[in-house]
DRENBALO-21297 format. One line per field, with one value per residue (C-alpha): residue number from 1; residue in one letter; chain; x, y, z. Coordinates in steps of 0.02 Angstrom, whole numbers, m for minus. Each point is the difference from the previous one (the first is absolute). Layout:
<rs>
nr: [NUM | ...]
rest: [a | ...]
kette: [A | ...]
east: [X | ...]
north: [Y | ...]
up: [Z | ...]
</rs>
This chain:
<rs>
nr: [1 | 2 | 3 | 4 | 5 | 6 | 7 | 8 | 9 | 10 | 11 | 12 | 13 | 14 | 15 | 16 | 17 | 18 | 19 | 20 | 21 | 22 | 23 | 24 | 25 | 26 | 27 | 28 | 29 | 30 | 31 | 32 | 33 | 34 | 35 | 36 | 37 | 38 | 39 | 40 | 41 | 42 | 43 | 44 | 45 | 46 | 47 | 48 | 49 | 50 | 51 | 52 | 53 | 54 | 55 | 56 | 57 | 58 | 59 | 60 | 61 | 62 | 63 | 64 | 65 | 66 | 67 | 68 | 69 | 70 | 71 | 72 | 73 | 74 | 75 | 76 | 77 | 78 | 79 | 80 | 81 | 82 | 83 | 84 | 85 | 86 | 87 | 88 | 89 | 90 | 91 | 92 | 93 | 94 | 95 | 96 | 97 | 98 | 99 | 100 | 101 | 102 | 103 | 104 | 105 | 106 | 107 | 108 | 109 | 110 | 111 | 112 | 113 | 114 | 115 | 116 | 117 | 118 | 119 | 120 | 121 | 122 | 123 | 124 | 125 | 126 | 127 | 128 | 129 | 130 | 131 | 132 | 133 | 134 | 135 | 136 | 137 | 138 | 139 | 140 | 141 | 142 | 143 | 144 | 145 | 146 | 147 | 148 | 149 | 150 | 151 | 152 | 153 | 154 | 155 | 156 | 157 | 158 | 159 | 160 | 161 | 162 | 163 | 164 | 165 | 166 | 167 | 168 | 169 | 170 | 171 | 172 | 173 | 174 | 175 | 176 | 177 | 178 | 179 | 180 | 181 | 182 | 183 | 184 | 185 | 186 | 187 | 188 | 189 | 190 | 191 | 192 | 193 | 194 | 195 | 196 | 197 | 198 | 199 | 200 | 201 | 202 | 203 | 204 | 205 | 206 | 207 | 208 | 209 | 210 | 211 | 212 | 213 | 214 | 215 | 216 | 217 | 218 | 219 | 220 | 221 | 222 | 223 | 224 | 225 | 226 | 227 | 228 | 229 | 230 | 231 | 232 | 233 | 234 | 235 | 236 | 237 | 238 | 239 | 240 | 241 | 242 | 243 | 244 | 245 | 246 | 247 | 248 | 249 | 250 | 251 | 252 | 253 | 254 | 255 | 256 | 257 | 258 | 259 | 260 | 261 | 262 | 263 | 264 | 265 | 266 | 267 | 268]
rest: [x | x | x | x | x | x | x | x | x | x | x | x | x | x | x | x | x | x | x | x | x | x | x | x | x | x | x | x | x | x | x | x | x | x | x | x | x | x | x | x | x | x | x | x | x | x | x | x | x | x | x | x | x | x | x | x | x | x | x | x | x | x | x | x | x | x | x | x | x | x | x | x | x | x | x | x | x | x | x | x | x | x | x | x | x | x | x | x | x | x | x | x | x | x | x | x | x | x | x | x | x | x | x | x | x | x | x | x | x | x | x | x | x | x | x | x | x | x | x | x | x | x | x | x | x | x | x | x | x | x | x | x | x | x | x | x | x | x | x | x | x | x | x | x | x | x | x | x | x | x | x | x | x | x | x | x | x | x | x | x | x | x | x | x | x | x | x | x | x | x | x | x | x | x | x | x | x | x | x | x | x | x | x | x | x | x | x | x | x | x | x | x | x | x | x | x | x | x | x | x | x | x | x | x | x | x | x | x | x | x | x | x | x | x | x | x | x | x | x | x | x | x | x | x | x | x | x | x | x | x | x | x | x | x | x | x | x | x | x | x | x | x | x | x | x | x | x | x | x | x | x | x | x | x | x | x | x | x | x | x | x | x | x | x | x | x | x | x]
kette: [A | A | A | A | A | A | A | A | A | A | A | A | A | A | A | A | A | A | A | A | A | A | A | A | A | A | A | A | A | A | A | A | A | A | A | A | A | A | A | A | A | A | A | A | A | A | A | A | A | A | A | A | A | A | A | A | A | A | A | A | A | A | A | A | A | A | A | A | A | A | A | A | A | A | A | A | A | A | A | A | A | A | A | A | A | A | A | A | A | A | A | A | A | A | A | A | A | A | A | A | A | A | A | A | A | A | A | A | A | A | A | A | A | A | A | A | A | A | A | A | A | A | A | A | A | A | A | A | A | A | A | A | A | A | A | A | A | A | A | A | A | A | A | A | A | A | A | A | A | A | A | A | A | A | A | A | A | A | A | A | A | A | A | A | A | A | A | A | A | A | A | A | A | A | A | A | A | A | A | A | A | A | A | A | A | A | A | A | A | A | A | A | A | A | A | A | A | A | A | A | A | A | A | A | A | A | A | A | A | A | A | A | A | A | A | A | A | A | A | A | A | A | A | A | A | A | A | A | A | A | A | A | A | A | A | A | A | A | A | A | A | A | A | A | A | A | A | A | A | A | A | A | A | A | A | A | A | A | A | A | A | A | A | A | A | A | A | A]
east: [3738 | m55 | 82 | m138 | 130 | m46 | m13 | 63 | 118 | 155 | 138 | 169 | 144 | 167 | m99 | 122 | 168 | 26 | m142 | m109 | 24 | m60 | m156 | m31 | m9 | m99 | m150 | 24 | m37 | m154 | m84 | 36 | 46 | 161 | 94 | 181 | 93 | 162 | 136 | 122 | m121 | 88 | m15 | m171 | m79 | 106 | m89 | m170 | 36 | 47 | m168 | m111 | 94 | m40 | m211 | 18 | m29 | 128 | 32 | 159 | 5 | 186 | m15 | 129 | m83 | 64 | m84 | m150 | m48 | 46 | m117 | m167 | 21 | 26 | m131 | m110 | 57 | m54 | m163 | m45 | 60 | m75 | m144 | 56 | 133 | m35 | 167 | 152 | 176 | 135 | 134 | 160 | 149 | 195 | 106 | 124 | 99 | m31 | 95 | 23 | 144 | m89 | m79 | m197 | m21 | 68 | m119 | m148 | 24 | 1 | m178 | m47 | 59 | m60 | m152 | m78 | m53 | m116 | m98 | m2 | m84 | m120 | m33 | m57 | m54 | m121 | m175 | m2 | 37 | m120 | m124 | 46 | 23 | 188 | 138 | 176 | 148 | 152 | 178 | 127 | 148 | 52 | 133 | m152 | 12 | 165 | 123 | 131 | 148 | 66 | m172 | m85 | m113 | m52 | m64 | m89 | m88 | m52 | m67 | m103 | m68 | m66 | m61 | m103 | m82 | m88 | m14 | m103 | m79 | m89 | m14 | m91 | m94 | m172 | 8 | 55 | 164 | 114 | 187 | 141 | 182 | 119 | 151 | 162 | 168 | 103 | m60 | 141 | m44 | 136 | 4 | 48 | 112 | 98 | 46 | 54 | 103 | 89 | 47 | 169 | m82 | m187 | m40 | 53 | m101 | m146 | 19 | 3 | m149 | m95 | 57 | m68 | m190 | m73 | m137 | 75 | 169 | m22 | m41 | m169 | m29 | m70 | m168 | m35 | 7 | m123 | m128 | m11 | m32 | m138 | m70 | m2 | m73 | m137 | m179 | 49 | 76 | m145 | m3 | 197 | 75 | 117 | 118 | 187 | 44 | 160 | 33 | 186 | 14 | m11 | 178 | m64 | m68 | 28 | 122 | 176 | 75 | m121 | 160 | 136 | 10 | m4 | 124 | 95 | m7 | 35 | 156 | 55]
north: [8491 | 0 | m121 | 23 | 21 | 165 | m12 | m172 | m43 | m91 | m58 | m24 | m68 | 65 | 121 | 145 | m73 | m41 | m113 | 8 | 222 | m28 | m92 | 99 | 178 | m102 | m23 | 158 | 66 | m88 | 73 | m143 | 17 | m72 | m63 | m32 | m125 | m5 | 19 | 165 | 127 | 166 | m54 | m74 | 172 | 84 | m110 | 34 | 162 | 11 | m92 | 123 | 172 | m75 | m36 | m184 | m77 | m97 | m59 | m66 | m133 | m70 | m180 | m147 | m111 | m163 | 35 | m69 | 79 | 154 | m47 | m47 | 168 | 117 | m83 | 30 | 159 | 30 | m54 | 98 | 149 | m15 | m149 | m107 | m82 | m14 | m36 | m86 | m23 | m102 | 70 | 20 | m114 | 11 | m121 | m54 | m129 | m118 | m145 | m185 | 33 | 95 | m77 | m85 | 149 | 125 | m64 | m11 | 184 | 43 | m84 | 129 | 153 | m60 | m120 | m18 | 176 | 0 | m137 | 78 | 186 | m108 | m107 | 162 | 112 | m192 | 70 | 156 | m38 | m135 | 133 | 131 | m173 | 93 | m43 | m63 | 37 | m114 | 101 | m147 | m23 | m102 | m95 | m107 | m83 | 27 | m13 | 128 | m109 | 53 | 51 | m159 | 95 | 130 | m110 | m114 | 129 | 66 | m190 | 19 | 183 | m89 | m141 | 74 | 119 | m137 | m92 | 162 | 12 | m155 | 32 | 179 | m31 | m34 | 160 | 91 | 43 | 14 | m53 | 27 | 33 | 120 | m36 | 107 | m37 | 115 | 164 | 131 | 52 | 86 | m171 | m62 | 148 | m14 | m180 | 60 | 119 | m136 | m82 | 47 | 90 | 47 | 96 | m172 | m107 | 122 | m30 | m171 | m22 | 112 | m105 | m146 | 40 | m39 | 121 | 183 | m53 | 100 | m37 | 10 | 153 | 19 | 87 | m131 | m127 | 126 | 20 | m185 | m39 | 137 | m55 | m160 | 50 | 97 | m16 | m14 | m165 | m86 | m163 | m41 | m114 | m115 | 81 | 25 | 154 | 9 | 197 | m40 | 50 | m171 | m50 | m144 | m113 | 52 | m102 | 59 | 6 | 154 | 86 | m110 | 57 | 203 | m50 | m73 | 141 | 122 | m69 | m31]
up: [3621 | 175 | 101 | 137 | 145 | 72 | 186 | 12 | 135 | m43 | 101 | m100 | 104 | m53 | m73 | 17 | m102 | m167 | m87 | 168 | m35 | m158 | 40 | 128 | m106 | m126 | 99 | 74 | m178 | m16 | 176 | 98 | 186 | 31 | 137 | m31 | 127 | 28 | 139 | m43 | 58 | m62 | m175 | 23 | 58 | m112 | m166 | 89 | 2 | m160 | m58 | 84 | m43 | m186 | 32 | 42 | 179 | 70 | 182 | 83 | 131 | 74 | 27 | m7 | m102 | 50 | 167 | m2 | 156 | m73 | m154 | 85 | 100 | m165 | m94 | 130 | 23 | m191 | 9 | 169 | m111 | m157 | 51 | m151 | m104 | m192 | m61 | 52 | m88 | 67 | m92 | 158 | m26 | m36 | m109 | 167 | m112 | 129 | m63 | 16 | 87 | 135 | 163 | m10 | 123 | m122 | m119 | 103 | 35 | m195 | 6 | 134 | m84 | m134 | m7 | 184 | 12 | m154 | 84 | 176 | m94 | m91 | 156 | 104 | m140 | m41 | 64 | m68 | m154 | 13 | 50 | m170 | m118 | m16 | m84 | 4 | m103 | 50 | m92 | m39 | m85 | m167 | 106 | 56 | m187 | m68 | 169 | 23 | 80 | 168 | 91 | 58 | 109 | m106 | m141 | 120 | 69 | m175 | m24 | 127 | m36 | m179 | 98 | 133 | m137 | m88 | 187 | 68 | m181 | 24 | 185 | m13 | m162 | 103 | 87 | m168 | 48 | m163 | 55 | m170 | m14 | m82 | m60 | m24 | m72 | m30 | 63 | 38 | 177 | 121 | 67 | m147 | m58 | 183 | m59 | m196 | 89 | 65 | m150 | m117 | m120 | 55 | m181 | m102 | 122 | m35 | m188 | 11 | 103 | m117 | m150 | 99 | 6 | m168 | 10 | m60 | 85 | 156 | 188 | 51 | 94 | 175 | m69 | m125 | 148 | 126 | m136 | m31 | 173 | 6 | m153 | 101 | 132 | m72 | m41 | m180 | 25 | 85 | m30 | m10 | 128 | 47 | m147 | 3 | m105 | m71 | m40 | m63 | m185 | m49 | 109 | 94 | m124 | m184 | m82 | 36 | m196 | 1 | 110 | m31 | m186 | 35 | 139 | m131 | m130 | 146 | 47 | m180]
</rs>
């Protein structure tokens, strides 16, 4: 099937770690032109690098993200380069467990690492994807709907990522500008692996997660997550919008005696 994504430009912030990796090799794949954002620049150039020596095209470009200073000047930067922006995924963010019992500062800064910065690449990226009736792929998180405990800012911010995609959905829908999420839950990234290691016994937590997804009782992998978002993104899904995608293995919203049982026969 041809996606139709050859030659397109396509920003992906974070687009060098983890999920954002992922996503960023996946359109790679397909002959897109990507532009990977993100702030470590030795292993940014070093995935670009990596892209290239394989066929794909991939570009690096350092920026902090919560700047938006910073922002307006890569994006332009981008589209003095390449004269166009086709595709962009907000995908950059951490989990910072920032609690209740941390300041209303503390918490406003989770919503800049984690929420502000998606609007501020859309804001300046606005016209020319106006001009190439582009798309937008928002990456979330399934603490948005089920709440995590302990990370107050982290899940608000996650509200509002599913919030502002139907918001710019409606918003964009005259110029033809499709705007949907994705949504992860338990992916094993080396984010995610740094905080398993963490734990008392990381192989038994692993187990247990697996057990918990209903769908083939494994995690979903990072792959499964890129090729939904560039299935997203594509020409072949033309005339969906305003969606929030859920690629989870059923965990966030299939009824829970689906797990609890083989938890039950496991441990019995």
């Amino acid at each position: 099937m041809d996606l139709e994504l050859k030659d397109k430009v396509v920003i992906v912030s974070g687009g060098t770690k983890g999920i954002g990796e992922g996503i960023t090799r996946s359109f790679a794949k397909e002959g897109a032109m990507v532009v990977a954002l993100g702030r470590n620049s030795e292993t940014g150039s070093a995935v670009a690098e990596s892209i290239c020596a394989s066929g794909g095209r991939c570009f690096f470009k350092e920026v902090e993200l919560t700047d938006d200073v910073a922002v307006d000047q890569v994006v332009q930067q981008i589209i003095s380069e390449f004269g166009r922006i086709d595709v962009v995924v907000n995908n950059a963010g951490v989990n910072d467990a920032i609690s209740l019992r941390h300041s209303p500062r503390d918490f406003a800064r989770s919503l800049e690492r984690n929420l502000v910065h998606y609007f501020s690449l859309i804001h300046y990226a606005l016209d020319s994807l106006i001009e190439r009736k582009g798309t937008i792929i928002n990456i979330g998180s399934k603490v948005s709907e089920t709440g995590q405990g302990g990370t107050s800012g982290y899940a608000a911010a996650n509200g509002g990522i599913n919030a502002l995609t139907r918001e710019w959905a409606a918003d964009l829908a005259k110029y033809e500008i499709r705007v949907n999420c994705v949504i992860p839950a338990e992916v094993i990234t080396p984010q995610y692996d740094k905080w398993l290691q963490s734990v008392e016994n990381p192989e038994e937590a692993v187990e247990q997660l697996k057990a918990s997804v209903p769908f083939a009782r494994r995690t979903t992998t990072v792959e499964e997550i890129a090729d939904a978002v560039v299935f997203a993104a594509s020409a072949r899904s033309s005339h969906t919008t305003g969606q929030i995608l859920f690629v989870d293995g059923g965990y966030t919203h299939l009824d829970r005696a689906l797990t609890a049982s083989t938890t039950h026969l496991k441990s019995s």
